[in-house]
PDB file of the backbone (N, CA, C, O) and the ligand in Angstrom, with CONECT records:
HET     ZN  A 101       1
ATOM      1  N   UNK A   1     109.328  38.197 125.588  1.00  0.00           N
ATOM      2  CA  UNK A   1     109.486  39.545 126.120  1.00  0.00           C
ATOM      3  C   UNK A   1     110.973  39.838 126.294  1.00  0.00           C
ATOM      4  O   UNK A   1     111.693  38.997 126.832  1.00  0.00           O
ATOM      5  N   UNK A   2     111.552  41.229 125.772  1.00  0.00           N
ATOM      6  CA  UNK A   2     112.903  41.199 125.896  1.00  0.00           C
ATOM      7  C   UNK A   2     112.885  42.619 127.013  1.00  0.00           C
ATOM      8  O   UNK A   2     112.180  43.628 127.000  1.00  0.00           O
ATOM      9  N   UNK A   3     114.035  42.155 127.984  1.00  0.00           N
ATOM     10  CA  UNK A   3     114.279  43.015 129.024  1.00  0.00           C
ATOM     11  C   UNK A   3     115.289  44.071 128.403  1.00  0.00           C
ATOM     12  O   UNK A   3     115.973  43.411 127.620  1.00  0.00           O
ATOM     13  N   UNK A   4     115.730  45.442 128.373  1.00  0.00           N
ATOM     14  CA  UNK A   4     115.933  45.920 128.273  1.00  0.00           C
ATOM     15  C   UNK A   4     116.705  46.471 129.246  1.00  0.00           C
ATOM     16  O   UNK A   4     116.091  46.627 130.301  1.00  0.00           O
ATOM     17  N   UNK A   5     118.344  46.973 129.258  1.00  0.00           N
ATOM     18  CA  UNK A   5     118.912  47.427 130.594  1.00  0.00           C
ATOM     19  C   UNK A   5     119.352  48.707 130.011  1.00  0.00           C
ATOM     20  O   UNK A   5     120.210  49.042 129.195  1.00  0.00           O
ATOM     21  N   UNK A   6     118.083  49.550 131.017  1.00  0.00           N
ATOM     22  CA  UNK A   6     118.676  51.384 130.707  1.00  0.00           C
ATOM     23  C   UNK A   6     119.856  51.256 132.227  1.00  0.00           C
ATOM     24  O   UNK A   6     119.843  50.602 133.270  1.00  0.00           O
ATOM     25  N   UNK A   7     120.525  51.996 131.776  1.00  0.00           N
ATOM     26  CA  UNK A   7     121.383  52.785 133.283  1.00  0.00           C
ATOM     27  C   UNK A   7     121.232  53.377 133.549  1.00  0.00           C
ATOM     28  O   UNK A   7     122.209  53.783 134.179  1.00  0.00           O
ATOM     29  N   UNK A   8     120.391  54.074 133.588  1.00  0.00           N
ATOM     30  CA  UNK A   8     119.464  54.898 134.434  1.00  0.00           C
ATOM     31  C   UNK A   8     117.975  54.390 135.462  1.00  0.00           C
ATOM     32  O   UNK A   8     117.641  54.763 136.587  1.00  0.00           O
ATOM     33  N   UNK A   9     117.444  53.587 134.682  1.00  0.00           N
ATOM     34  CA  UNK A   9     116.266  53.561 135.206  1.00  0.00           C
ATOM     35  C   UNK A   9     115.975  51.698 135.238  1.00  0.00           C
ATOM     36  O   UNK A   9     114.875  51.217 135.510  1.00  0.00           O
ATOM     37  N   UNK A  10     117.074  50.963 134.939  1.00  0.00           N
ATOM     38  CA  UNK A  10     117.133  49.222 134.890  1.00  0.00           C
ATOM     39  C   UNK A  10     116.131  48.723 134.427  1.00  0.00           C
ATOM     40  O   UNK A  10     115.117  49.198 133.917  1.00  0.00           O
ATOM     41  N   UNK A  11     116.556  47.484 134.685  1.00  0.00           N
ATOM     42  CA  UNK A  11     115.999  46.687 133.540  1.00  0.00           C
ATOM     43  C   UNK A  11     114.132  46.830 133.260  1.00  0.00           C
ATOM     44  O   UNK A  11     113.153  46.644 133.982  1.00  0.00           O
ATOM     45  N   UNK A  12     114.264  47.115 132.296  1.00  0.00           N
ATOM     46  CA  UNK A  12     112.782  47.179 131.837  1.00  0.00           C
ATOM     47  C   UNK A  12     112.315  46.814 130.253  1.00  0.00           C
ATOM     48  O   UNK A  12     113.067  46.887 129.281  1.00  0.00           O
ATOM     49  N   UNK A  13     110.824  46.383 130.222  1.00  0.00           N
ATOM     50  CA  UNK A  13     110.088  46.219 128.897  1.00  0.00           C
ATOM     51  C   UNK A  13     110.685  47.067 128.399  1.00  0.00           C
ATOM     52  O   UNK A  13     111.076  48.181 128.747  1.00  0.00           O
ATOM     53  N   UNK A  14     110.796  45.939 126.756  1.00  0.00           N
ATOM     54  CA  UNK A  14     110.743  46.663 125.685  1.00  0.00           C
ATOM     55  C   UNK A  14     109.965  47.480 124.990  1.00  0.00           C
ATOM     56  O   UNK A  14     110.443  48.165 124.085  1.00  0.00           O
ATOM     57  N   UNK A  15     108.584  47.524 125.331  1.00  0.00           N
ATOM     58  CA  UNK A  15     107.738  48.311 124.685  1.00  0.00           C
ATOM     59  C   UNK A  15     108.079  49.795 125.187  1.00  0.00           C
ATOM     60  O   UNK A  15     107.765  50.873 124.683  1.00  0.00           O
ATOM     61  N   UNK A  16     108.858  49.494 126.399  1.00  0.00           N
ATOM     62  CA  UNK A  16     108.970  51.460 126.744  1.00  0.00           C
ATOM     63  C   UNK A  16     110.050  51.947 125.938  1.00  0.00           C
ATOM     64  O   UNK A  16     110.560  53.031 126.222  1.00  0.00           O
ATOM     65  N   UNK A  17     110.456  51.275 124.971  1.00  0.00           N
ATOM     66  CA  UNK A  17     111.202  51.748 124.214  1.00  0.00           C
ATOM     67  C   UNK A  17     111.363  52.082 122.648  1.00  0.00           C
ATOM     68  O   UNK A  17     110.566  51.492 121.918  1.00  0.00           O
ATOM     69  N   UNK A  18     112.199  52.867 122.090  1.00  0.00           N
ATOM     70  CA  UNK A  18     112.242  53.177 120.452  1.00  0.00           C
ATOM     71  C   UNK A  18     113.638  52.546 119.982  1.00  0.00           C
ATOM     72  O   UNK A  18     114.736  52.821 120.466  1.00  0.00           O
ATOM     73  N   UNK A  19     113.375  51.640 118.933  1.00  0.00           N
ATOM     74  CA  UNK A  19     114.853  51.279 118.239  1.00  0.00           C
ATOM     75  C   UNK A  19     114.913  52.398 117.535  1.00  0.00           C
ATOM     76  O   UNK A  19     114.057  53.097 116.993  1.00  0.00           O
ATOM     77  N   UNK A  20     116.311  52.463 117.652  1.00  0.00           N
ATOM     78  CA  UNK A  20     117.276  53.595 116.943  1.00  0.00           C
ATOM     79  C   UNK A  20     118.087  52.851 115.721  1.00  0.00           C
ATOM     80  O   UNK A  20     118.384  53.576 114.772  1.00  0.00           O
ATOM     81  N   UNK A  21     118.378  51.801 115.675  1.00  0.00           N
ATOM     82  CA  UNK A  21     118.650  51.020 114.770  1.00  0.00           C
ATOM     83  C   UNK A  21     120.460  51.013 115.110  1.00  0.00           C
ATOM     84  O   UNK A  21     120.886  51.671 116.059  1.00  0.00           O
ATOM     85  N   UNK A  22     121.307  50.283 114.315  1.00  0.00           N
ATOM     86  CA  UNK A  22     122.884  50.098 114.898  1.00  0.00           C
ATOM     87  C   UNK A  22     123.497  51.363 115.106  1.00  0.00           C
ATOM     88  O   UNK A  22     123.110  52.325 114.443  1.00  0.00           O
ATOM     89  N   UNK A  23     124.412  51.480 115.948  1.00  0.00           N
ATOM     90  CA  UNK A  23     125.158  52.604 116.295  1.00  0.00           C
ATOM     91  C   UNK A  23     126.623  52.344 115.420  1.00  0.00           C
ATOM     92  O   UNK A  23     127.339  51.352 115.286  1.00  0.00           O
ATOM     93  N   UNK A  24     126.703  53.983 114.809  1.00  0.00           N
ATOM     94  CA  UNK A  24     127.737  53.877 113.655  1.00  0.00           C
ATOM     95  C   UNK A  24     128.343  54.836 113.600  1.00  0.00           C
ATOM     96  O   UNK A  24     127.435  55.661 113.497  1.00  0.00           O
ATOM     97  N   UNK A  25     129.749  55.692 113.586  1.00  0.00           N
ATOM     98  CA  UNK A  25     129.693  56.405 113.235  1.00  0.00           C
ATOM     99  C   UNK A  25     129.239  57.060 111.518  1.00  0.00           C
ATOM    100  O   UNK A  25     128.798  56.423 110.560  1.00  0.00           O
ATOM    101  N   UNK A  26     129.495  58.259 111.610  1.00  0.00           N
ATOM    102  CA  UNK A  26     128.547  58.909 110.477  1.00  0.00           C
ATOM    103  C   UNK A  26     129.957  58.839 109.252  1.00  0.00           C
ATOM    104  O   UNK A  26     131.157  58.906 109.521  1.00  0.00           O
ATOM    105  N   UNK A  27     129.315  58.687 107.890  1.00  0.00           N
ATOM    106  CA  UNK A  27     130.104  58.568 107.198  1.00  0.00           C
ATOM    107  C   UNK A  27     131.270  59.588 106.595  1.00  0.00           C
ATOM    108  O   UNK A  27     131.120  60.703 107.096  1.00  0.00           O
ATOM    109  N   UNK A  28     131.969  59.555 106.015  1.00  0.00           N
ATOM    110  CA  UNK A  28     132.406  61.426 105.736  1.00  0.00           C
ATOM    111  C   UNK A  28     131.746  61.733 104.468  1.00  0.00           C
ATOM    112  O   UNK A  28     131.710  61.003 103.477  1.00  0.00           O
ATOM    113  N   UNK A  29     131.351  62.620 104.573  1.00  0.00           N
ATOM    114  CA  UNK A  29     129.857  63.359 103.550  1.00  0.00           C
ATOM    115  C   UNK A  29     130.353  64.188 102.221  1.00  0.00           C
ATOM    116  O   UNK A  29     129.769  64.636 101.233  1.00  0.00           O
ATOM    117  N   UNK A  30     131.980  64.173 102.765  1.00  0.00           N
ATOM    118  CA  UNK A  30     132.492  65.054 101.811  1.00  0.00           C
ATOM    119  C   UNK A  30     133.506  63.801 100.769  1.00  0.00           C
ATOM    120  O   UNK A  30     134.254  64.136  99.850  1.00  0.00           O
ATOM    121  N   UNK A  31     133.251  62.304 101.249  1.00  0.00           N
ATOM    122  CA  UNK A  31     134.071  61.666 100.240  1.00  0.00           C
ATOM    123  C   UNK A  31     133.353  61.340  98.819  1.00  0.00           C
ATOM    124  O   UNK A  31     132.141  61.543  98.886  1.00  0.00           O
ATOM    125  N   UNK A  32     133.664  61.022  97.933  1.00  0.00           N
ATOM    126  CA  UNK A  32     132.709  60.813  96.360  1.00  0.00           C
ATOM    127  C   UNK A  32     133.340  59.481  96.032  1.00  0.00           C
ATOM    128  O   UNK A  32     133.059  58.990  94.939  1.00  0.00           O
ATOM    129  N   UNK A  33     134.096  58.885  96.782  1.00  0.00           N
ATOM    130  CA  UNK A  33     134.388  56.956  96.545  1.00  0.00           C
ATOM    131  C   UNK A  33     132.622  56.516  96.370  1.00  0.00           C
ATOM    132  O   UNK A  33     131.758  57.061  97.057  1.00  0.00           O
ATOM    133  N   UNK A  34     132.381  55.672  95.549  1.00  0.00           N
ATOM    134  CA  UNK A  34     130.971  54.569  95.773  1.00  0.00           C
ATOM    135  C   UNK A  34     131.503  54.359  96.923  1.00  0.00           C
ATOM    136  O   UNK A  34     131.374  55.417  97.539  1.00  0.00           O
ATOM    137  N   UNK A  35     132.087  53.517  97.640  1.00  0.00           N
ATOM    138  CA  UNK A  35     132.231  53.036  99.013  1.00  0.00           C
ATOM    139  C   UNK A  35     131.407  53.551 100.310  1.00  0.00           C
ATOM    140  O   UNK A  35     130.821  52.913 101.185  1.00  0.00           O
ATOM    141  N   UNK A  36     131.636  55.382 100.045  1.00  0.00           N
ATOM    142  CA  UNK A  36     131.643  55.821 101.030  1.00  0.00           C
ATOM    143  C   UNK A  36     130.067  56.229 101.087  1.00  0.00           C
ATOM    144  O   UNK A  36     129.311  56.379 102.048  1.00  0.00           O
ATOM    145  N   UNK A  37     129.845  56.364  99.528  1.00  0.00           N
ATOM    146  CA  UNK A  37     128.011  56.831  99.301  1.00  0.00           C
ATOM    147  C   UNK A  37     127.750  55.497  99.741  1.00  0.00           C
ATOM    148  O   UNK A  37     127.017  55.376 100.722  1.00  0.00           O
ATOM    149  N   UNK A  38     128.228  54.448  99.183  1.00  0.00           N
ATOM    150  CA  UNK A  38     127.240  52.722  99.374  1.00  0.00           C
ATOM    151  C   UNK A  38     127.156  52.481 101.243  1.00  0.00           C
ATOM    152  O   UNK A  38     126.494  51.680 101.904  1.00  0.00           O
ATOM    153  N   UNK A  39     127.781  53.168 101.509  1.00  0.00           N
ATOM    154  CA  UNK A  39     127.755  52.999 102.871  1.00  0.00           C
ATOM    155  C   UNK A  39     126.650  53.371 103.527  1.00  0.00           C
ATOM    156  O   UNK A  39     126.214  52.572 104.356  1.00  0.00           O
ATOM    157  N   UNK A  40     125.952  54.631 103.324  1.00  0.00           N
ATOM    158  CA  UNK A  40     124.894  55.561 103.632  1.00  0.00           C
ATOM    159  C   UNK A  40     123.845  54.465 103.750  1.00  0.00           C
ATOM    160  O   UNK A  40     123.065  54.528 104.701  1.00  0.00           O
ATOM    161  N   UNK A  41     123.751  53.472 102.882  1.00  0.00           N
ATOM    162  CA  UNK A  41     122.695  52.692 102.645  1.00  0.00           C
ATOM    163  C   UNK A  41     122.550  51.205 103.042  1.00  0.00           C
ATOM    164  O   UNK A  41     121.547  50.600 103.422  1.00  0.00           O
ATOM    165  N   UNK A  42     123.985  50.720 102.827  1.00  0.00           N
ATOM    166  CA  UNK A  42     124.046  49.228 103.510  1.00  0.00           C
ATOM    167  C   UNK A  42     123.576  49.321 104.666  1.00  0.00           C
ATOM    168  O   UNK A  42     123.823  50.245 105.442  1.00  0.00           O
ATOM    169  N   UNK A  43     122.745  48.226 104.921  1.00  0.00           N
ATOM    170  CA  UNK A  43     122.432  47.824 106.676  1.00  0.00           C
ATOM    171  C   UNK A  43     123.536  46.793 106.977  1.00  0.00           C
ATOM    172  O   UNK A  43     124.119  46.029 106.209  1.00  0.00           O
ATOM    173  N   UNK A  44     123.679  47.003 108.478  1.00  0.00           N
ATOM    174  CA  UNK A  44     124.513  46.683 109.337  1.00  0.00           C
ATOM    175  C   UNK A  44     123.545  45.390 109.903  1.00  0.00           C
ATOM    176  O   UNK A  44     122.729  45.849 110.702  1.00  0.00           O
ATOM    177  N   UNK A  45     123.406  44.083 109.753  1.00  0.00           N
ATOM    178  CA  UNK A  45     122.967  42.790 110.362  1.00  0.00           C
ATOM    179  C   UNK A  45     124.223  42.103 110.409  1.00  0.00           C
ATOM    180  O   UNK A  45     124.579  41.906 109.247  1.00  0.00           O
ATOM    181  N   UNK A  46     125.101  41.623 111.273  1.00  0.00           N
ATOM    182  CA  UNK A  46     125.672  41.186 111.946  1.00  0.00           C
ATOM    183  C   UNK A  46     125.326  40.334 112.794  1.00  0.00           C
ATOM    184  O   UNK A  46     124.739  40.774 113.783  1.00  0.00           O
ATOM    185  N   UNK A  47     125.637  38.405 112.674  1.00  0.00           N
ATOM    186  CA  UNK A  47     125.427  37.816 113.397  1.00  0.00           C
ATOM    187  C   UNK A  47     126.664  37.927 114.743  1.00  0.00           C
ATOM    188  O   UNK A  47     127.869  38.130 114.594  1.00  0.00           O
ATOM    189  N   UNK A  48     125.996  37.743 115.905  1.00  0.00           N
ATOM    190  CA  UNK A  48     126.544  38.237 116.897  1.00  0.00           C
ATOM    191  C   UNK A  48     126.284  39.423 117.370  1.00  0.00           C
ATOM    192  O   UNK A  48     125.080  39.674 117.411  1.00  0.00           O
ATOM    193  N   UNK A  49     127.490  40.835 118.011  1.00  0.00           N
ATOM    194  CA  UNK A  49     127.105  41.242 119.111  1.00  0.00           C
ATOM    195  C   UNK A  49     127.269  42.651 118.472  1.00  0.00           C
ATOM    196  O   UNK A  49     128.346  43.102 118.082  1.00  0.00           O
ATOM    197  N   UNK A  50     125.907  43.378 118.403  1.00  0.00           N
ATOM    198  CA  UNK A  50     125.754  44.631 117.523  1.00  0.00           C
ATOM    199  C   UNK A  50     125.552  45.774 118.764  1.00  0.00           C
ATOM    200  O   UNK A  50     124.848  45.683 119.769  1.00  0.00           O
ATOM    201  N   UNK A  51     126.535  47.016 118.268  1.00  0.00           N
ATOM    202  CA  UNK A  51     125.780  48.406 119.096  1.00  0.00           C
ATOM    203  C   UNK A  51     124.744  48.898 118.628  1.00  0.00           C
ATOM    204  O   UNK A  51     124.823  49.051 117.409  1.00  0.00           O
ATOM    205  N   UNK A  52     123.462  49.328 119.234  1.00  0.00           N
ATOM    206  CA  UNK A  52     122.642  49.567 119.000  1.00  0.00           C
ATOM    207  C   UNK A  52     122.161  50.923 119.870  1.00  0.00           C
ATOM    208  O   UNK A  52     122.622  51.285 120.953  1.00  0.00           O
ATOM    209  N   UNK A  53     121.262  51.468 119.205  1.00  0.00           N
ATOM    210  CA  UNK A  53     120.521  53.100 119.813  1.00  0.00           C
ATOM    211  C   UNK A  53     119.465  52.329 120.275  1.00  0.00           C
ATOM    212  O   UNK A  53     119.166  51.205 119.871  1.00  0.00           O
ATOM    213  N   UNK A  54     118.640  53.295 121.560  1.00  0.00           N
ATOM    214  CA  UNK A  54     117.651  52.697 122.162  1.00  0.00           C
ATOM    215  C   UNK A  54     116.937  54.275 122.563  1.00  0.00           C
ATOM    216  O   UNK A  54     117.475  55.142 123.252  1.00  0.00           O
ATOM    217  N   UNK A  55     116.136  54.314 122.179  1.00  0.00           N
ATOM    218  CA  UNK A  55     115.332  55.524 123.381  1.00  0.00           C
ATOM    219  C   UNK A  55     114.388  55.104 124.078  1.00  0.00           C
ATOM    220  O   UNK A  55     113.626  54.208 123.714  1.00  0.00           O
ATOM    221  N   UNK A  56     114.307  55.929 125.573  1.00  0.00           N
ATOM    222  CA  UNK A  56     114.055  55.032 126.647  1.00  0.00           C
ATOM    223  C   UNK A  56     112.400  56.163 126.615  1.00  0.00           C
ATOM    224  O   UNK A  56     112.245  56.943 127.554  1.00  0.00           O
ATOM    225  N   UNK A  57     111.153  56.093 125.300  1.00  0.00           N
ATOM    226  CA  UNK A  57     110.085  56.973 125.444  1.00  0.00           C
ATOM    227  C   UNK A  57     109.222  56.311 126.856  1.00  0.00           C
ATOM    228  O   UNK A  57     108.211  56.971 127.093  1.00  0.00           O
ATOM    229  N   UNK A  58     109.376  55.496 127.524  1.00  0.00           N
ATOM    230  CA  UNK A  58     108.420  55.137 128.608  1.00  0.00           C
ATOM    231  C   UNK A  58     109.302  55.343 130.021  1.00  0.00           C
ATOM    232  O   UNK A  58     108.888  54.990 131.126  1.00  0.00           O
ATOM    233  N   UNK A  59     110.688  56.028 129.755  1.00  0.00           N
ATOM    234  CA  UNK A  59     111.122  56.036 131.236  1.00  0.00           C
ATOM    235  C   UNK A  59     111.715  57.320 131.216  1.00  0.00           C
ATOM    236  O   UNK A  59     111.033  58.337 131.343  1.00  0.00           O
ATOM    237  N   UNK A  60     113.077  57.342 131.050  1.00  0.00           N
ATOM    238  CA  UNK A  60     113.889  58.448 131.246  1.00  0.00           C
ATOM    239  C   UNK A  60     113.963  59.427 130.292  1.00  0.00           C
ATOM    240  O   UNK A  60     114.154  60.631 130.459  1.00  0.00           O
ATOM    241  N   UNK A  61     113.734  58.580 128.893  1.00  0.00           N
ATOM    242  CA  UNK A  61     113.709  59.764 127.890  1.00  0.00           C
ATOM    243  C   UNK A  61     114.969  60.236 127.233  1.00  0.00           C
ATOM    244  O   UNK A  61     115.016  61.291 126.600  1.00  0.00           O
ATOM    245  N   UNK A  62     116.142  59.311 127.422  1.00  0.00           N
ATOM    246  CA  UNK A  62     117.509  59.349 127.096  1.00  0.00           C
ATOM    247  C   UNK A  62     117.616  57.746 125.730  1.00  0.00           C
ATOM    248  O   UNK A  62     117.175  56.597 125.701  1.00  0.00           O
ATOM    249  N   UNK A  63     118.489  58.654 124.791  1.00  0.00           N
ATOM    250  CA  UNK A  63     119.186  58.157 124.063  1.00  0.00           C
ATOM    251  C   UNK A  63     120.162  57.083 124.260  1.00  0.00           C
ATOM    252  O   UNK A  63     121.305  57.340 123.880  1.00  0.00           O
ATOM    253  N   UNK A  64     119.946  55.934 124.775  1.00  0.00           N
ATOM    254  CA  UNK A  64     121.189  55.010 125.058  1.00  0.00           C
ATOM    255  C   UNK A  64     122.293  54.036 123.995  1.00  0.00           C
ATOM    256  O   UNK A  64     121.895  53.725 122.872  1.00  0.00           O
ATOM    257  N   UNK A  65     123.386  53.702 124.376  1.00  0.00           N
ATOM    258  CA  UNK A  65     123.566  52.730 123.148  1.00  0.00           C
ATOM    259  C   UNK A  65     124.059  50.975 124.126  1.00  0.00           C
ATOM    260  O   UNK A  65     124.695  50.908 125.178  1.00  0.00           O
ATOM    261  N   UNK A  66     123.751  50.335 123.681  1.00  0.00           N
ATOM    262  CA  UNK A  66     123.949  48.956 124.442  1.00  0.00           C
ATOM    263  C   UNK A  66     124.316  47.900 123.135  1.00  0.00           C
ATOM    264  O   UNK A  66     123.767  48.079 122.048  1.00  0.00           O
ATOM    265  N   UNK A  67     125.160  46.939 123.318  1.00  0.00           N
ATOM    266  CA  UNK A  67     125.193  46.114 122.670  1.00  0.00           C
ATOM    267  C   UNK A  67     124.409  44.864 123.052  1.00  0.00           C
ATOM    268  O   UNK A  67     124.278  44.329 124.152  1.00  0.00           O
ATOM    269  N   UNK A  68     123.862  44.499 121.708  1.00  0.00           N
ATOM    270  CA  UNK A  68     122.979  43.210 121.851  1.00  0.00           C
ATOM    271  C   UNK A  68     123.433  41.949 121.434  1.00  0.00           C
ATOM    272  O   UNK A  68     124.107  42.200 120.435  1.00  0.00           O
ATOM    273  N   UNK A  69     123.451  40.743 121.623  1.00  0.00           N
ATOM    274  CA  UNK A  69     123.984  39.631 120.421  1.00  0.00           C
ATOM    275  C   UNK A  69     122.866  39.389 119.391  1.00  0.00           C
ATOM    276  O   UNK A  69     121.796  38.964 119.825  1.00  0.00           O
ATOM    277  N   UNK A  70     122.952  39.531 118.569  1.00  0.00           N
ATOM    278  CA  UNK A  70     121.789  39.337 117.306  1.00  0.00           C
ATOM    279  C   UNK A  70     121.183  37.857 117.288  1.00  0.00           C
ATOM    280  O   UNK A  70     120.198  37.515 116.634  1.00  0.00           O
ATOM    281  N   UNK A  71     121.858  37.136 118.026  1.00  0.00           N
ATOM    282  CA  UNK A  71     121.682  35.615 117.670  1.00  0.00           C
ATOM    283  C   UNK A  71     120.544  35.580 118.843  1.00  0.00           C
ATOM    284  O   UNK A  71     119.363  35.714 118.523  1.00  0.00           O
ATOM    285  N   UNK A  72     121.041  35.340 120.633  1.00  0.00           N
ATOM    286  CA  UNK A  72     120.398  35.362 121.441  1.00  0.00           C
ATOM    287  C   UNK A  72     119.576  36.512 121.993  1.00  0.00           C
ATOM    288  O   UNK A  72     118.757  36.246 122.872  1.00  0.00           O
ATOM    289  N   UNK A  73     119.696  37.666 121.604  1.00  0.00           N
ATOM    290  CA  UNK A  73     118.889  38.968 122.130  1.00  0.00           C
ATOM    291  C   UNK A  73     119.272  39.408 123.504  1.00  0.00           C
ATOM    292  O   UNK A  73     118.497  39.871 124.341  1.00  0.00           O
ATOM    293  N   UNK A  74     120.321  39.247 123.617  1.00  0.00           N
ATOM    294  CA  UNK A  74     120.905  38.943 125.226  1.00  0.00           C
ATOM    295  C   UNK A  74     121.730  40.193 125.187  1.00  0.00           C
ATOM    296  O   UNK A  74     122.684  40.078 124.418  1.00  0.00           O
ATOM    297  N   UNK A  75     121.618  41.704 125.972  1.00  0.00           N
ATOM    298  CA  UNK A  75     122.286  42.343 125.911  1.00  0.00           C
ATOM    299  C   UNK A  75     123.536  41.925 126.973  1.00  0.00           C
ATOM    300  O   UNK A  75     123.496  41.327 128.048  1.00  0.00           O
ATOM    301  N   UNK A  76     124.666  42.501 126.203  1.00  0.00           N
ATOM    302  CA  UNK A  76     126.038  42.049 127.021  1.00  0.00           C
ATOM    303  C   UNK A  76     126.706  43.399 127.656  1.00  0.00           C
ATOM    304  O   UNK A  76     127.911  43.623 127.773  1.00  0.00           O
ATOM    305  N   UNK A  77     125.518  44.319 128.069  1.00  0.00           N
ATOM    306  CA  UNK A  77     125.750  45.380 129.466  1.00  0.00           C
ATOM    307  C   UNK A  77     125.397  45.373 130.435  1.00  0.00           C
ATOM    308  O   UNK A  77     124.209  45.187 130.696  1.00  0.00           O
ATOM    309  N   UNK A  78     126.699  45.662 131.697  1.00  0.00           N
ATOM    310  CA  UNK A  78     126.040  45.162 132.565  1.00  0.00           C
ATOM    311  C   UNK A  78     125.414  46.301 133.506  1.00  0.00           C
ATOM    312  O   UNK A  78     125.908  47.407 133.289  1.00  0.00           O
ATOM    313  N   UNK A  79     124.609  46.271 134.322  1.00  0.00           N
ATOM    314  CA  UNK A  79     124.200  47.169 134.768  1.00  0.00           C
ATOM    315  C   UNK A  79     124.560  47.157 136.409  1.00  0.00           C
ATOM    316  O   UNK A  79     123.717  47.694 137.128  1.00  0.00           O
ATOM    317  N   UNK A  80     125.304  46.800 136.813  1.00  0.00           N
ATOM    318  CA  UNK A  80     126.319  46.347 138.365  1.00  0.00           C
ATOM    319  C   UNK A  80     126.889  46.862 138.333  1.00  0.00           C
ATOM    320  O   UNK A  80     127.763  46.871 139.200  1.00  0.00           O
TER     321      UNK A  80
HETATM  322 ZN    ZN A 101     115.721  54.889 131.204  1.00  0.00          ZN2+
END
């Protein structure tokens, strides 16, 4: 079971929640490099400590972003 820390509403199940998948900014839409199209599509898996989107559908109902470590599942926000 992974705990989940909203700041709003603390630590809680994961099931009250929606992955949003890594937090990124957005690419520029107007460049035509492959780079910048190949980007649109690469996934972001990163061993270690990833930003991630979270929506909180079983509590507050807010969009959060928290970083996780990919290895241990251990978010490294604190909520103190
Ligand atoms: Zn919440």
């Amino acid at each position: 079971m992974l705990l989940i820390p909203c700041p709003y509403c603390g630590l809680r199940d994961e099931s009250e929640f929606v992955y949003g998948g890594p937090a990124r900014a957005l690419p520029d839409m107007d460049a035509q490099t492959p780079e910048a199209q190949h980007s649109l599509y690469r996934p972001i898996n990163p061993r270690g400590p990833l930003r991630e989107l979270w929506y909180h559908s079983g509590g507050c109902e807010c969009w959060i972003t928290l970083t996780r470590n990919t290895i241990t599942h251990e978010f490294e926000d604190d909520l103190s």
